[in-house]
Backbone as JSON Lines, residues from 0, in Angstrom:
{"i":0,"aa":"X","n":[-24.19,-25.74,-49.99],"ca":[-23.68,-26.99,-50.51],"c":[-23.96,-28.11,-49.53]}
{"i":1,"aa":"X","n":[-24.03,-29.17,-50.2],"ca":[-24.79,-30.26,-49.44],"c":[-22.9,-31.14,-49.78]}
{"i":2,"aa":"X","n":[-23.18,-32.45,-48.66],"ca":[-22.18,-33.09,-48.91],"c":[-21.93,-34.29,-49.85]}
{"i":3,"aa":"X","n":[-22.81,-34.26,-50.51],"ca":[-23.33,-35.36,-51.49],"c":[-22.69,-34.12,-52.84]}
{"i":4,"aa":"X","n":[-22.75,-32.92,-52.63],"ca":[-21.95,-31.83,-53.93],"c":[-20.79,-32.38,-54.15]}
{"i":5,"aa":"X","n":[-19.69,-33.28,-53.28],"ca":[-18.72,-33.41,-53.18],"c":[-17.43,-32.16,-52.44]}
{"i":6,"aa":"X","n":[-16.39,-32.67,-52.55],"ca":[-14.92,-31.63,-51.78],"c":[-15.38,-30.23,-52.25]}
{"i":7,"aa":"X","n":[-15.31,-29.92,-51.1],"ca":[-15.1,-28.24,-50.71],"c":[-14.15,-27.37,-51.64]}
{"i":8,"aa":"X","n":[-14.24,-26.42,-51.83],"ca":[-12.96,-25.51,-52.21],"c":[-12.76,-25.23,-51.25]}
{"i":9,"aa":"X","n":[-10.77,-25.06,-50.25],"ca":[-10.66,-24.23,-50.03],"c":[-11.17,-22.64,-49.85]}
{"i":10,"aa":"X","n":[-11.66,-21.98,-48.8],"ca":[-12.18,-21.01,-48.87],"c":[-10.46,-19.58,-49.14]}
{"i":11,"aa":"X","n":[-10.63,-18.82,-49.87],"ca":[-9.95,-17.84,-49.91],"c":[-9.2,-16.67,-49.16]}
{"i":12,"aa":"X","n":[-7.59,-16.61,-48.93],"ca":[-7.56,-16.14,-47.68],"c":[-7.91,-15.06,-47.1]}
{"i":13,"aa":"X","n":[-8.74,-14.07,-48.46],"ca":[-9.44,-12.94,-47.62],"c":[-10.81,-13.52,-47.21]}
{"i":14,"aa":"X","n":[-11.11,-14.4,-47.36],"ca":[-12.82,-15.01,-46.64],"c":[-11.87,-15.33,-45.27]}
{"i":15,"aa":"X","n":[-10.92,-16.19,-45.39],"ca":[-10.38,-16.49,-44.27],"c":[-10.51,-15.7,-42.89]}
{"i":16,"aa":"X","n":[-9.71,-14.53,-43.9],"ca":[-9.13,-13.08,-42.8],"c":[-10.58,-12.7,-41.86]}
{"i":17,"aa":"X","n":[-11.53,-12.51,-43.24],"ca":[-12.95,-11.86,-43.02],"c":[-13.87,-12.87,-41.86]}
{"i":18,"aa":"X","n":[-13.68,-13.91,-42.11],"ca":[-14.28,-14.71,-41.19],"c":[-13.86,-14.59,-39.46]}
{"i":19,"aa":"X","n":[-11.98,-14.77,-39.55],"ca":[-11.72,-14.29,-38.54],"c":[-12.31,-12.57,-37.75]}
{"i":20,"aa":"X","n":[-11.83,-12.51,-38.65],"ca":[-12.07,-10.94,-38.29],"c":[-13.71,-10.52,-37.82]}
{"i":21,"aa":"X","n":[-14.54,-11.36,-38.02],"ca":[-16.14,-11.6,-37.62],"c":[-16.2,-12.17,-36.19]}
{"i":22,"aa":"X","n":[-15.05,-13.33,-36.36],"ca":[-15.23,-13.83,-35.01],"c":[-14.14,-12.92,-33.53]}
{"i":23,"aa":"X","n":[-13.4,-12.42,-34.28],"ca":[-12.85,-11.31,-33.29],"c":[-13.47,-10.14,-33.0]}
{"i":24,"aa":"X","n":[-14.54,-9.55,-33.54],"ca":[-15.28,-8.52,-33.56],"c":[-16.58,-9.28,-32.84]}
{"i":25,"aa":"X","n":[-17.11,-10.42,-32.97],"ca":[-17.62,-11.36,-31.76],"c":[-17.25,-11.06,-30.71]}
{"i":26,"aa":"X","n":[-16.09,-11.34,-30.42],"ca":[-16.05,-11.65,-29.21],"c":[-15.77,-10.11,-28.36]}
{"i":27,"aa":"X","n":[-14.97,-9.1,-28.76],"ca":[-15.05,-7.8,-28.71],"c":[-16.47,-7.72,-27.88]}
{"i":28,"aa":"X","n":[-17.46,-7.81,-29.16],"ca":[-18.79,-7.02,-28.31],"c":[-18.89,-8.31,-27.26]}
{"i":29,"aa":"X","n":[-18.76,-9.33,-27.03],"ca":[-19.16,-10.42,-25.89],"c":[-18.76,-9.34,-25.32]}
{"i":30,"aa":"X","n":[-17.41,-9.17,-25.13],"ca":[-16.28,-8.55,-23.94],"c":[-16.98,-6.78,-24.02]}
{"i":31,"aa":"X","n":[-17.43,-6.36,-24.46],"ca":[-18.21,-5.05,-24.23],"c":[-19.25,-5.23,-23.37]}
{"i":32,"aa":"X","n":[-19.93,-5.9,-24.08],"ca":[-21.24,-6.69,-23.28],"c":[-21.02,-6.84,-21.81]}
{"i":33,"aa":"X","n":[-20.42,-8.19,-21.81],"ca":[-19.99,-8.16,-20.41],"c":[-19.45,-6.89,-19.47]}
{"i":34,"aa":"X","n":[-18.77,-6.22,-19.88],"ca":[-18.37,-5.27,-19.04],"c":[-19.53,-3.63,-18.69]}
{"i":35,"aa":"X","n":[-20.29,-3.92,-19.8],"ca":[-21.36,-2.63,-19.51],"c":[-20.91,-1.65,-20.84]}
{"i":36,"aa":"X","n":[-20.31,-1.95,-21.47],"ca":[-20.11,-1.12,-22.25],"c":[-20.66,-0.43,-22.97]}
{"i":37,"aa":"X","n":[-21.42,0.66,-23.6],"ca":[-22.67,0.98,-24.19],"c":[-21.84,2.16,-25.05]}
{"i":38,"aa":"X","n":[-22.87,2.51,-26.42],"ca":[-22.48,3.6,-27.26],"c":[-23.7,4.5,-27.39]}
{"i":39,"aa":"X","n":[-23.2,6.32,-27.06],"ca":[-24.24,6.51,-27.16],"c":[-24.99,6.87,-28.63]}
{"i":40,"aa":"X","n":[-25.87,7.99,-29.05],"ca":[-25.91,8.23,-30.42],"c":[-25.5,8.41,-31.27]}
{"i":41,"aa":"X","n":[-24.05,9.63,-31.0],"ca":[-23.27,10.03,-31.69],"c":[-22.41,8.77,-31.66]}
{"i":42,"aa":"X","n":[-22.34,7.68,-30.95],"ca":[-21.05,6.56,-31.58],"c":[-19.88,6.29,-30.56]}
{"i":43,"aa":"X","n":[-20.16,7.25,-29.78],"ca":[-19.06,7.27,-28.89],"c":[-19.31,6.11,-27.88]}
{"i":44,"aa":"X","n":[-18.19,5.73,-27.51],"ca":[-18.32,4.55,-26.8],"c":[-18.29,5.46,-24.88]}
{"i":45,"aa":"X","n":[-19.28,4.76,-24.22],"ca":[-20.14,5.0,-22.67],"c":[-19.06,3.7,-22.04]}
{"i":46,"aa":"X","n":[-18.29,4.35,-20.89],"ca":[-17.8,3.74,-20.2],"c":[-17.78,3.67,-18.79]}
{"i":47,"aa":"X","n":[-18.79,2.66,-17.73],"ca":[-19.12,2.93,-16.88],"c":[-18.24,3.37,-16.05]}
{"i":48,"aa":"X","n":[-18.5,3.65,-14.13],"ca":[-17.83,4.54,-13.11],"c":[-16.75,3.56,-12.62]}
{"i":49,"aa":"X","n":[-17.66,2.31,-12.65],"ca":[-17.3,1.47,-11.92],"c":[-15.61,0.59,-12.7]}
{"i":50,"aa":"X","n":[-15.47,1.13,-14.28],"ca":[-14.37,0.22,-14.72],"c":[-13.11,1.5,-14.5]}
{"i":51,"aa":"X","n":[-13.65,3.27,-14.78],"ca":[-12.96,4.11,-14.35],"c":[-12.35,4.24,-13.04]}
{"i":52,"aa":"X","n":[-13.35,4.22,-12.2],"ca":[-12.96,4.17,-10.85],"c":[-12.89,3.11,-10.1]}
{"i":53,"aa":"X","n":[-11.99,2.28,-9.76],"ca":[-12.28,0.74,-9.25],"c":[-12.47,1.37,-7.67]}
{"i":54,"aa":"X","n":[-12.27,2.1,-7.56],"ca":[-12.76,2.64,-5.54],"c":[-13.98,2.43,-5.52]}
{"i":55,"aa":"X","n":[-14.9,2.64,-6.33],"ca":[-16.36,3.28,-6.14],"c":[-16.44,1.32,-6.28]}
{"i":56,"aa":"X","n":[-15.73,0.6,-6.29],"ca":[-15.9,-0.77,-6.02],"c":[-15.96,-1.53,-4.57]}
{"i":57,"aa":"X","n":[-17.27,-2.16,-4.05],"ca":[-17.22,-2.07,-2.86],"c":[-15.95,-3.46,-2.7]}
{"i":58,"aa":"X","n":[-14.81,-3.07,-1.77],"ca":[-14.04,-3.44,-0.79],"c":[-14.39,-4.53,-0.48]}
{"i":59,"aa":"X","n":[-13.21,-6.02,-0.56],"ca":[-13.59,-7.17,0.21],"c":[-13.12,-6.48,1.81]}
{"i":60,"aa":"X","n":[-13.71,-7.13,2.38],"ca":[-12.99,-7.27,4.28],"c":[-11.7,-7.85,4.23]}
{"i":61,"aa":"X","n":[-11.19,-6.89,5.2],"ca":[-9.61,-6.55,5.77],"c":[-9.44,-8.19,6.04]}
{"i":62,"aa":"X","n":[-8.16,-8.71,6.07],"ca":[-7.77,-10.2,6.19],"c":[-7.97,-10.25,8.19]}
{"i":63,"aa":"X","n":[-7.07,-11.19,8.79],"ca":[-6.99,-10.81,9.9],"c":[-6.13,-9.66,10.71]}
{"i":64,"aa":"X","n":[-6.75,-9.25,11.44],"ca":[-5.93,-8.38,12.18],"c":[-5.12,-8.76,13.67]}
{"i":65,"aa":"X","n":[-4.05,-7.77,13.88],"ca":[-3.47,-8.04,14.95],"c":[-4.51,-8.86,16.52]}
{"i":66,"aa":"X","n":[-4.3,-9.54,16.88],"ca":[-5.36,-9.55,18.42],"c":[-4.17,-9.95,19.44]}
{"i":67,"aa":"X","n":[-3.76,-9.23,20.26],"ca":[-2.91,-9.63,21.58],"c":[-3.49,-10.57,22.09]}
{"i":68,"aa":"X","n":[-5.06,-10.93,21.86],"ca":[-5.41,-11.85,23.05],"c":[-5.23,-13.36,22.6]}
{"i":69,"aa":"X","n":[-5.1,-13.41,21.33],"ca":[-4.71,-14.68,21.12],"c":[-3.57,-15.04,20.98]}
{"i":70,"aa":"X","n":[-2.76,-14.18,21.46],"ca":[-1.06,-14.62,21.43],"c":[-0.99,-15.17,23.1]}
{"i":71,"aa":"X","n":[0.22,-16.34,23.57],"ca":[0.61,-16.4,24.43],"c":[1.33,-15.02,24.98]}
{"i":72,"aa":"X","n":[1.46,-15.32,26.41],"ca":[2.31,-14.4,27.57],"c":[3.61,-14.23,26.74]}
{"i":73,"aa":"X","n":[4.5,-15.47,26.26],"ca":[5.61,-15.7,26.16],"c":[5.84,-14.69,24.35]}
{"i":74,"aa":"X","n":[5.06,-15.18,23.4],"ca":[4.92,-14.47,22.45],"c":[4.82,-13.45,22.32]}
{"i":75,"aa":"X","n":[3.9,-12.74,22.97],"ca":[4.05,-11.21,23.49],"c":[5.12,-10.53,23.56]}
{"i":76,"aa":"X","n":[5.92,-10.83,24.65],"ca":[7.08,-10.96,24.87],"c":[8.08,-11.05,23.91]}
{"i":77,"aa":"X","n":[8.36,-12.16,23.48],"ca":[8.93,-11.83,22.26],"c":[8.7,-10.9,21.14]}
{"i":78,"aa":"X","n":[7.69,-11.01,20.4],"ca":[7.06,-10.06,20.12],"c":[7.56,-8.62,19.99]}
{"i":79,"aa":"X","n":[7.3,-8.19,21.07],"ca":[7.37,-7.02,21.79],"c":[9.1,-5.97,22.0]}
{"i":80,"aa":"X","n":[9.92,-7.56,22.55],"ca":[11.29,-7.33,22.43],"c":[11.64,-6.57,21.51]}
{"i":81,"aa":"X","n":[11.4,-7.86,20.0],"ca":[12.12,-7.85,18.42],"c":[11.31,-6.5,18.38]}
{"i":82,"aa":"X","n":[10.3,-5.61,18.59],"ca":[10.12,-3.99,17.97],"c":[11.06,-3.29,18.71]}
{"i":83,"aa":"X","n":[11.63,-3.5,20.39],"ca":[12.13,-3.06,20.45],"c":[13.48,-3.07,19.93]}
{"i":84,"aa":"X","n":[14.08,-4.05,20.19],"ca":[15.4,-3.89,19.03],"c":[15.38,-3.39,17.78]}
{"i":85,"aa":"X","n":[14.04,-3.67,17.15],"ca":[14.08,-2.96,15.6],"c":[14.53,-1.64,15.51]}
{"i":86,"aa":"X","n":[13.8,-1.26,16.78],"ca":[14.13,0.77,16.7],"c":[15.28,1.13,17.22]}
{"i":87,"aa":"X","n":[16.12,0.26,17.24],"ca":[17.71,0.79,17.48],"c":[18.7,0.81,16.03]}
{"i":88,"aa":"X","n":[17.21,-0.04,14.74],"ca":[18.04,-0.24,13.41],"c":[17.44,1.13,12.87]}
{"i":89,"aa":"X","n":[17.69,2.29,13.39],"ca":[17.53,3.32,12.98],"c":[16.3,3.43,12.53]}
{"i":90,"aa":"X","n":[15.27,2.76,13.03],"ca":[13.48,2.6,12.52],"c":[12.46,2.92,13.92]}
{"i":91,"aa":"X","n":[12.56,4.48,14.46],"ca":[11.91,4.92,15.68],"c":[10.4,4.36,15.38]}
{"i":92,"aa":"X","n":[10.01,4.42,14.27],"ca":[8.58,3.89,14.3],"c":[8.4,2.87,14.9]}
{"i":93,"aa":"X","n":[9.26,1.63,14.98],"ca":[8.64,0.91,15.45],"c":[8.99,1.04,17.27]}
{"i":94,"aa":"X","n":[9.38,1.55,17.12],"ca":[9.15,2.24,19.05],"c":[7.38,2.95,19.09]}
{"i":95,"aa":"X","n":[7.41,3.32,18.34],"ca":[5.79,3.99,18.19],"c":[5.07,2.74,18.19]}
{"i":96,"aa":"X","n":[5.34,1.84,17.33],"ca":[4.35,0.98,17.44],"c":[4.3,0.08,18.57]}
{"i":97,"aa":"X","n":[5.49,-0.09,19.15],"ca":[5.8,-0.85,20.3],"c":[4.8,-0.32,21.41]}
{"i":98,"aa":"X","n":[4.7,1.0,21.66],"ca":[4.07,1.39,22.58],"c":[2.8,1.66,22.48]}
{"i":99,"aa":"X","n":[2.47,1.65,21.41],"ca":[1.05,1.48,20.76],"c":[0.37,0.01,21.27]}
{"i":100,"aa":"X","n":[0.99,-0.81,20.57],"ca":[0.63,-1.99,20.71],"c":[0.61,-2.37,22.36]}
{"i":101,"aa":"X","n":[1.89,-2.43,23.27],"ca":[1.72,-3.29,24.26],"c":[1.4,-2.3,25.39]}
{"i":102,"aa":"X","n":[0.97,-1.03,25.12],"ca":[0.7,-0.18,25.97],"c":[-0.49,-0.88,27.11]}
{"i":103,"aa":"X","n":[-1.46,-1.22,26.86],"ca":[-2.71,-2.16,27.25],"c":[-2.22,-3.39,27.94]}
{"i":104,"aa":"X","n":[-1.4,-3.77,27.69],"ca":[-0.53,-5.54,27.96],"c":[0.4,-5.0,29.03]}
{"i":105,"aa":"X","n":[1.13,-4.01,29.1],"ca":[1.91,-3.75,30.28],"c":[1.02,-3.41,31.3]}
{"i":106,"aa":"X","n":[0.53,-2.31,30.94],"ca":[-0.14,-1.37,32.09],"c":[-1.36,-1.58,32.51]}
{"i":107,"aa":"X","n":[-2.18,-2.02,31.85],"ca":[-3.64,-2.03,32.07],"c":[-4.37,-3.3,32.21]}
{"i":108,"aa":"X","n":[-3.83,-4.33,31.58],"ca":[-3.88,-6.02,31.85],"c":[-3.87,-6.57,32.79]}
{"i":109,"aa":"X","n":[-4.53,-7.36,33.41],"ca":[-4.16,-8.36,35.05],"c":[-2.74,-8.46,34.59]}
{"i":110,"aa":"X","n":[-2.15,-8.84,36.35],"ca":[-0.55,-9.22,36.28],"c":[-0.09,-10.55,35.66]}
{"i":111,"aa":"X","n":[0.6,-10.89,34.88],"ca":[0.92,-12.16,34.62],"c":[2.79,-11.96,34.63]}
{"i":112,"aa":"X","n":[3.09,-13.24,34.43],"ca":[4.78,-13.52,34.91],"c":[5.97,-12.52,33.62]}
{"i":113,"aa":"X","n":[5.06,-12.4,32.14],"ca":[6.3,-11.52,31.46],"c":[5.75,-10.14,31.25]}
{"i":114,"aa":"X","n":[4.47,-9.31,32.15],"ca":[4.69,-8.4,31.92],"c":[5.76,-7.27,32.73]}
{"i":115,"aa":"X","n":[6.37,-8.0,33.6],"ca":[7.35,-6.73,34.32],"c":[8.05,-6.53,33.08]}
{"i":116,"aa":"X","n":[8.87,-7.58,32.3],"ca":[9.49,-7.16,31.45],"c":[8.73,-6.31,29.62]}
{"i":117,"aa":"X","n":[7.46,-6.65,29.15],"ca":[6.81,-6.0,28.98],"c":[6.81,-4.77,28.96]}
{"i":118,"aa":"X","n":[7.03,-4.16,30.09],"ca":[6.32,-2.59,30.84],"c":[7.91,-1.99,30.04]}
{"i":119,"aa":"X","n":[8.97,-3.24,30.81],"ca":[10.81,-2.52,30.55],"c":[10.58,-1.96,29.05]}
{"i":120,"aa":"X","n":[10.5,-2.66,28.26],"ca":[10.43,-2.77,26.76],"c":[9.47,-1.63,26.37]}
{"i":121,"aa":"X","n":[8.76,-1.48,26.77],"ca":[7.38,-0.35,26.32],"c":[7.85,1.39,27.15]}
{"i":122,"aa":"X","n":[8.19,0.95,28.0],"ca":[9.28,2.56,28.94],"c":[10.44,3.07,28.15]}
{"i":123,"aa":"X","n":[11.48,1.95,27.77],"ca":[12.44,2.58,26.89],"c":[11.87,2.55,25.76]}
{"i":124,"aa":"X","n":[10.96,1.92,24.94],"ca":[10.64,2.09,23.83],"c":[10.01,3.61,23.4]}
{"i":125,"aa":"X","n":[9.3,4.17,24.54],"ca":[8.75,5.34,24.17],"c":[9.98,6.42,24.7]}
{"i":126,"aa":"X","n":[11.01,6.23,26.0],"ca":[11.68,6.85,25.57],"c":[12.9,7.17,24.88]}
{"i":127,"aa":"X","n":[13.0,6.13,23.55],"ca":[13.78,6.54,22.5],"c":[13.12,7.16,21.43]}
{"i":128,"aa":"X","n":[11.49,6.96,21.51],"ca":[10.68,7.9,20.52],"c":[11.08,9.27,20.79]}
{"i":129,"aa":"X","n":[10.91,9.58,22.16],"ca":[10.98,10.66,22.52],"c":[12.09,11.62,21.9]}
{"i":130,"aa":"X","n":[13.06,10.93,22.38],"ca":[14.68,10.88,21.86],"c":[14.64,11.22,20.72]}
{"i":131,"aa":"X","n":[13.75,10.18,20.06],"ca":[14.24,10.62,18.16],"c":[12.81,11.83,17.78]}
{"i":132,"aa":"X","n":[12.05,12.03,18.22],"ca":[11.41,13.29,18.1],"c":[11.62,14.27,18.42]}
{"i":133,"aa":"X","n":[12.28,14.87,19.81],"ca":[13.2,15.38,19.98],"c":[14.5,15.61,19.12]}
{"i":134,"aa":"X","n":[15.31,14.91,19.0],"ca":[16.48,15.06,17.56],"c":[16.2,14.97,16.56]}
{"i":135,"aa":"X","n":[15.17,14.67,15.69],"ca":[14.53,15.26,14.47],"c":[14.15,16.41,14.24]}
{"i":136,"aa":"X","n":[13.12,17.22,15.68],"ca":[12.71,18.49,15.73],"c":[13.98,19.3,15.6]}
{"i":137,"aa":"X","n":[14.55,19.22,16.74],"ca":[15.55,19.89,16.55],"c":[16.5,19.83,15.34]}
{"i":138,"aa":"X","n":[16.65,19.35,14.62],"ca":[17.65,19.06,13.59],"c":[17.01,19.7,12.35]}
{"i":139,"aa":"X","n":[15.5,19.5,11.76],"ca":[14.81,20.5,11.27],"c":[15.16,22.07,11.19]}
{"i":140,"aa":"X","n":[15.01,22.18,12.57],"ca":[14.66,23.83,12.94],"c":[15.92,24.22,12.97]}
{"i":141,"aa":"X","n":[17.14,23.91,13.09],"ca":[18.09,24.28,12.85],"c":[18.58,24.3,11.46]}
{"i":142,"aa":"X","n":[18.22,23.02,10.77],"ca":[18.55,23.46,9.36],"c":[17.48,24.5,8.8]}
{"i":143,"aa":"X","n":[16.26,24.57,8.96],"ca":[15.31,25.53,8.26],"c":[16.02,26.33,8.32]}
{"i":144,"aa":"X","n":[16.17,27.04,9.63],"ca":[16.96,28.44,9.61],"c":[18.03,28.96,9.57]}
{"i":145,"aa":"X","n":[18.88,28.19,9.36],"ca":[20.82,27.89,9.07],"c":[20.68,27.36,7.55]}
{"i":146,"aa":"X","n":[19.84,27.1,6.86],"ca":[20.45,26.73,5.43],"c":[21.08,27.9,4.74]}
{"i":147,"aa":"X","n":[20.48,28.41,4.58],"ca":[20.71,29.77,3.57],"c":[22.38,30.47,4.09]}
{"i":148,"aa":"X","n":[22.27,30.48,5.31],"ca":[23.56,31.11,5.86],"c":[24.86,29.97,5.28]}
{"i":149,"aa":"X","n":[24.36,28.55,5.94],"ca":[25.45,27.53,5.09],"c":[25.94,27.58,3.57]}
{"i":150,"aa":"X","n":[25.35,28.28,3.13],"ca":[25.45,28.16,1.41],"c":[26.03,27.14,0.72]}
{"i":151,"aa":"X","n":[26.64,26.63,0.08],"ca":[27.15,25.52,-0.83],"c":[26.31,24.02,0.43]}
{"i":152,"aa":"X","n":[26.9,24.12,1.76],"ca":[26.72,22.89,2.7],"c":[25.91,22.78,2.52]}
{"i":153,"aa":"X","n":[24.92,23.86,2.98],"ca":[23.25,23.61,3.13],"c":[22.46,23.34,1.81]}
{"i":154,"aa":"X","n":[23.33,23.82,0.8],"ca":[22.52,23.53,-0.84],"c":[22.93,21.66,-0.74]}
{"i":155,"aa":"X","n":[24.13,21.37,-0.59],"ca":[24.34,20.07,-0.6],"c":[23.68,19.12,0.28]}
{"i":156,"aa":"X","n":[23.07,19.54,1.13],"ca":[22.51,18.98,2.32],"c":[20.71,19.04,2.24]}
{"i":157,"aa":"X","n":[20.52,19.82,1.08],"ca":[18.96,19.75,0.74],"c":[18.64,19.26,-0.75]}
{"i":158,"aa":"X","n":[17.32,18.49,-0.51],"ca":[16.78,17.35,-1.5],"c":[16.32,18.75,-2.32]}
{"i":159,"aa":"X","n":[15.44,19.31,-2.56],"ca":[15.7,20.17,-3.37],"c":[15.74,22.11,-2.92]}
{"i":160,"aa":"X","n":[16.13,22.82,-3.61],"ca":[16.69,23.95,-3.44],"c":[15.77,25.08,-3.92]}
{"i":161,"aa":"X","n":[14.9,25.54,-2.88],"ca":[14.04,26.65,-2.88],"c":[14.71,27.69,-3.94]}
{"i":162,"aa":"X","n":[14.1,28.06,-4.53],"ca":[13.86,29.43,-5.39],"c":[13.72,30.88,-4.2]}
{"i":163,"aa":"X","n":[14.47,31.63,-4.4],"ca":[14.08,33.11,-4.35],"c":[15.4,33.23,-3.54]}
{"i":164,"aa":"X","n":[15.56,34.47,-2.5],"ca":[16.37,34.82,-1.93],"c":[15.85,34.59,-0.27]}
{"i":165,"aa":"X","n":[16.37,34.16,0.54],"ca":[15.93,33.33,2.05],"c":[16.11,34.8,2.66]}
């Protein structure tokens, strides 16, 4: 139809539907397309590794990481403190990390004015690791081999409850 035919009919709302339904099935295969999507003979739809497995996706680079060397003396220090106090909030890890981290900065670093205190912080820090590896081990090995004898305690006292006879 030319526009000189004059007014349109209304088109019908199954042309409507159908039309839509053309342009949603459009865009479908766009969005197949784009993604790699392929069918093979039998019909079945081929779905690459790369949308299954997003690992086999190579990795942006890690953001920044820790660097001691660009922190001040004084930051350090602080720093360093707040892990140690953390691991008195019942969180020994970060005594691990404490000594991880400023192990190099106490001991092995030229002298500067806050590592005496430094070294303090990194000495008790590892030995409350000690402490809590020590009283974990032990607390283990005593329940491993005292549960069964505890009966009801030791059932109440374990996340879940072995099968068979101990």
């Amino acid at each position: 139809m030319r526009a000189e035919d004059g007014p349109q009919a209304p088109e019908s709302p199954a042309a409507l539907g159908a039309s839509a339904l053309r342009k949603e099935e459009g865009k479908a295969a766009e969005d197949s397309y784009r993604l790699g999507l392929t069918y093979d003979s039998g019909g079945r739809l081929e779905i690459p590794t790369h949308l299954l497995f997003p690992a086999a996706l190579p990795r942006p680079s890690p953001g920044p990481r820790m660097n001691l060397e660009r922190v001040s003396n004084e930051e350090k220090l602080n720093l360093c403190r707040k892990y140690y106090l953390g691991g008195f909030a019942l969180l020994p890890f970060l005594w691990l990390v404490n000594v991880l981290w400023f192990f190099r900065e106490a001991f092995l670093a030229p002298a500067y004015e806050e590592q005496g205190q430094i070294k303090g912080y990194v000495w008790r820090s590892a030995l409350g690791l000690v402490f809590w590896l020590v009283a974990l081990t032990s607390w283990i090995t005593i329940f491993q081999i005292n549960r069964a004898r505890w009966g009801a305690l030791g059932d109440y006292l374990s996340f879940t409850i072995p099968l068979g006879i101990p």
